[in-house]
Each structure stands twice: as structure tokens, then as C-alpha cells.
C-alpha positions in Angstrom: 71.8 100.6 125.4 71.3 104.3 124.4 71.5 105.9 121.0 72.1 109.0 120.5 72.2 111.0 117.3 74.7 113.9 117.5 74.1 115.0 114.1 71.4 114.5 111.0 72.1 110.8 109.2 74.2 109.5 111.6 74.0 107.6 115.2 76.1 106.7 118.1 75.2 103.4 119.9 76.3 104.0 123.6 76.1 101.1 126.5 76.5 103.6 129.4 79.2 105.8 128.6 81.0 103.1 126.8 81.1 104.2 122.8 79.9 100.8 120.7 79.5 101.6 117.6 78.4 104.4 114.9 76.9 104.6 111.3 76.4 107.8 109.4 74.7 108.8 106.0 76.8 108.8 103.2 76.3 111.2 100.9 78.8 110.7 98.4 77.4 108.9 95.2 80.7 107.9 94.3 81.9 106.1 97.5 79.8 102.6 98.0 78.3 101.5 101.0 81.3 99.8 103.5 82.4 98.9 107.0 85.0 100.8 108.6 86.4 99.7 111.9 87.1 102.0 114.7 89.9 100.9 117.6 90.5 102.8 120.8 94.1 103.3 121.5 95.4 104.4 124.6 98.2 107.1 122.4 97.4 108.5 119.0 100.2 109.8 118.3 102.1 106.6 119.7 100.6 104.7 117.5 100.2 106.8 114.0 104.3 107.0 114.6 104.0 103.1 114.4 101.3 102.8 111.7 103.7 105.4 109.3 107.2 103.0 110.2 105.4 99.7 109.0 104.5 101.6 105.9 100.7 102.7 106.3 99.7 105.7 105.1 98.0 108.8 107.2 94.7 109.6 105.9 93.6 112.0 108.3 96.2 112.8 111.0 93.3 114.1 113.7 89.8 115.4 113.4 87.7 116.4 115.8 84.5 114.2 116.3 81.3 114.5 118.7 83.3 113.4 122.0 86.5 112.5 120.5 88.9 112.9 118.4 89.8 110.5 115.2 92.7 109.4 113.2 92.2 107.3 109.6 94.9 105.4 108.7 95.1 102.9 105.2 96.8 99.7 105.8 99.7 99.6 103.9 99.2 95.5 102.7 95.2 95.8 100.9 95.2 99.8 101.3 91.6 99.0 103.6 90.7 102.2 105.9 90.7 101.8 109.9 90.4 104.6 112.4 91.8 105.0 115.7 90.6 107.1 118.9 
């Protein structure tokens, strides 16, 4: 396994070119420490459409991240935060 940091307080945990996992700084005072789990879908937009008819709400609809780009979507049952890529 690699890591590789592609920007100041935060990592990227790589097995080959396979993406594992991440963890960045958080700055914010305000927001406590948490967990936030990332899925890989094979269509974004596929499945935001999907996320929006079952009620979940559309944090961010895309954002361009170090290799990828994200979506963050809040469950519409406990209002928890996931992201998609």
C-alpha cells in the first residue's frame, strides 16, 4: 500500500491504483470529528436522480477532487452524510 498526500492535512491510502480510503484535517471548530463513507458508483448522475426520488437531499451535486470527482448526498431517514464517486 501507498499513501499519498495530495494536499496539506489530508491523505489518500492507495493499494495500486485502487483508491482505499482518505482522511483530511478538519479545520472547522464547529463540525466534530466523524466518519463519512465514500461508495464508487458506476453513474453519478444515475444515481443522485435515484438518491433525490427516495427523498435524500443533494448536498453537493459535483466537486472536483484530487483524481475524481464527488457527490455528498444526506440520507433522507437519519439525515447521515455519504459520498459517491
Amino acid at each position: 500500500m501507498t499513501i499519498m498526500t495530495p494536499h496539506p492535512g489530508g491523505a489518500i491510502l492507495h493499494r495500486g491504483d485502487e483508491w482505499i480510503a482518505s482522511v483530511s484535517q478538519q479545520d472547522d471548530a464547529a463540525i466534530s470529528p466523524h466518519w463519512r463513507p465514500v461508495f464508487m458508483v458506476p453513474d453519478m448522475p444515475a444515481t443522485r436522480a435515484k438518491a433525490k426520488k427516495i427523498g435524500a437531499t443533494i448536498v453537493v451535486e459535483e466537486q472536483q477532487v484530487p483524481g475524481s470527482v464527488i457527490s455528498v448526498i444526506k440520507d433522507p431517514v437519519v439525515g447521515n452524510l455519504l459520498t459517491i464517486m
